[in-house]
C-alpha positions as CSV (number, residue, x, y, z in Angstrom):
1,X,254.1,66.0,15.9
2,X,255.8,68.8,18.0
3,X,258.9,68.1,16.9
4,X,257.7,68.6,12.8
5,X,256.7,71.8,13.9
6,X,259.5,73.0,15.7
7,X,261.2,74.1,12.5
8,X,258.5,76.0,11.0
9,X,257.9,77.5,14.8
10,X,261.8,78.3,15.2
11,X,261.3,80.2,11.8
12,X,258.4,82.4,12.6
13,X,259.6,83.4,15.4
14,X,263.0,84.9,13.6
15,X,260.7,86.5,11.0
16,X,258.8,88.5,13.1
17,X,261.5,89.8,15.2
18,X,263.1,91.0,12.4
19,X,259.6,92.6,11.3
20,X,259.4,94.2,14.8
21,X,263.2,95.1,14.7
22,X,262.8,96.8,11.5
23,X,259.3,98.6,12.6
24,X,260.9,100.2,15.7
25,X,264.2,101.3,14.3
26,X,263.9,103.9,11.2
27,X,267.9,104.5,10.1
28,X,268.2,108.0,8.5
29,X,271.2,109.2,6.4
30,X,272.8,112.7,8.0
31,X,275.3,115.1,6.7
32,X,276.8,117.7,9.4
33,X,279.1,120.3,7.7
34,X,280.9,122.1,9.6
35,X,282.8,125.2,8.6
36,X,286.0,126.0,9.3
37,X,288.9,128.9,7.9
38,X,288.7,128.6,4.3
39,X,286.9,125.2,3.8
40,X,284.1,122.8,4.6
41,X,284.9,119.7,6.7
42,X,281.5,117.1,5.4
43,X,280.6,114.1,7.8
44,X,277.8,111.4,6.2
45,X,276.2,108.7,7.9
46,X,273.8,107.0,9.8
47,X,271.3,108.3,12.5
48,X,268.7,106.4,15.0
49,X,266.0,108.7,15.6
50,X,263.3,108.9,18.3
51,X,260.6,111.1,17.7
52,X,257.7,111.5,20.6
53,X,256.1,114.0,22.6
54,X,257.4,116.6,21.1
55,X,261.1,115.6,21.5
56,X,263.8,114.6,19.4
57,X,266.8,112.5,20.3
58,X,269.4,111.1,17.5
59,X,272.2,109.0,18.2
60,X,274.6,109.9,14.9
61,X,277.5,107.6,13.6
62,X,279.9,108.6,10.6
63,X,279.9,106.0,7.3
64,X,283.6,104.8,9.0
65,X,281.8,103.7,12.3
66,X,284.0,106.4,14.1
67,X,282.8,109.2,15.3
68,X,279.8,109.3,17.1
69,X,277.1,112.2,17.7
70,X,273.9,113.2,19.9
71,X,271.2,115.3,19.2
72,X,268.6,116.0,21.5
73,X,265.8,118.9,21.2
74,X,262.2,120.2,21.1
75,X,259.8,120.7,18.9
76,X,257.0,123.4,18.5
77,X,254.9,122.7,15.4
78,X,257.6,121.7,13.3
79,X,260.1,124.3,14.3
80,X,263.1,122.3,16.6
81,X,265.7,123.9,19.0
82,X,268.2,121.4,19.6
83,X,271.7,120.4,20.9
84,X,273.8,118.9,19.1
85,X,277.7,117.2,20.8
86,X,279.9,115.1,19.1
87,X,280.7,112.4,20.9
88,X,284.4,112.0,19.8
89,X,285.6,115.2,20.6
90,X,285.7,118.1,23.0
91,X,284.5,120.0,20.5
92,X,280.7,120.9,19.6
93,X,279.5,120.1,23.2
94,X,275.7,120.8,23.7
95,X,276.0,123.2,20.9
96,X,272.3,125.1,19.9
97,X,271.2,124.7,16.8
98,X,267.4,125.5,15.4
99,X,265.8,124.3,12.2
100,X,262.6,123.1,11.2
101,X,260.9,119.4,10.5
102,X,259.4,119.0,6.7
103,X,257.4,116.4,5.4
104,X,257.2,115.8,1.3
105,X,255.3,113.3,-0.9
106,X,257.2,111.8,-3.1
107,X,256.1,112.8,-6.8
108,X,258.3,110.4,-8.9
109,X,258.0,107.1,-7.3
110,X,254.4,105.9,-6.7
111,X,255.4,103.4,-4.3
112,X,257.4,105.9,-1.8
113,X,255.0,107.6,1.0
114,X,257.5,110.3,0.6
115,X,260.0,111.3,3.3
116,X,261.4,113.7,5.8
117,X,264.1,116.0,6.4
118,X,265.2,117.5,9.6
119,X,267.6,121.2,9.1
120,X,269.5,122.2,11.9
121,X,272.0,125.1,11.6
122,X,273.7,127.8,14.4
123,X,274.5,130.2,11.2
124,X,278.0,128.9,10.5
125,X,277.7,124.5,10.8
126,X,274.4,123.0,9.2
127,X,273.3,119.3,10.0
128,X,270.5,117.4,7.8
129,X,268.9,114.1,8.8
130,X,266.4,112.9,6.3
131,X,264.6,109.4,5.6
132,X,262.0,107.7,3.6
133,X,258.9,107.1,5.3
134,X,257.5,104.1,6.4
């Protein structure tokens, strides 16, 4: 009898850890512009983002998988001061950036809980994290 339900056990058990692994890691897309003599150099991509206590930490990586960032701040109310380094380069180490948090509903899709958007900028480079939320 144990061994019938090893199969079904086996398979519950990879179900909810991909539930859980889902739950605990919200992926939110990021665009960092950066200006420069004469033109815009754009970066897209991915960003794991902890939110708690009043503190902010992001670990950014590029659509290519390349470069890599880190953004770390504080929050008051939903004003941020942050840092922001990338990761690849000697350039933009613990940079200060400031922006705010906004929450929106979502008015067009009835199913969406809306989402959020993060805006960072030091005046000349702007970086925007956003995501659906859960």
């Amino acid at each position: 009898m144990i061994c019938s339900l090893w199969p079904k056990f086996l398979l519950f058990l990879v179900l909810i850890s991909s539930t859980l692994a889902q739950a605990g890691s919200a992926d939110w897309a990021f665009v960092w512009v950066n200006s420069a003599q004469n033109k815009f150099y754009v970066v897209e991509g991915t960003a794991k983002i902890s939110i708690a206590n009043g503190h902010l930490s992001a670990e950014l990586t590029d659509k290519e998988g390349v470069r890599h960032y880190r953004v770390v701040g504080t929050f008051s109310g939903k004003n941020l001061k942050a840092t922001f380094t990338n990761l690849s380069s000697d350039f933009f180490e613990n940079s200060p950036l400031v922006g705010t948090l906004e929450k929106a509903k979502s008015s067009g899709d009835p199913g969406s809980k809306g989402r959020e958007m993060i805006s960072l900028s030091d005046g000349w480079n702007f970086l925007g994290l956003t995501h659906e939320l859960p």
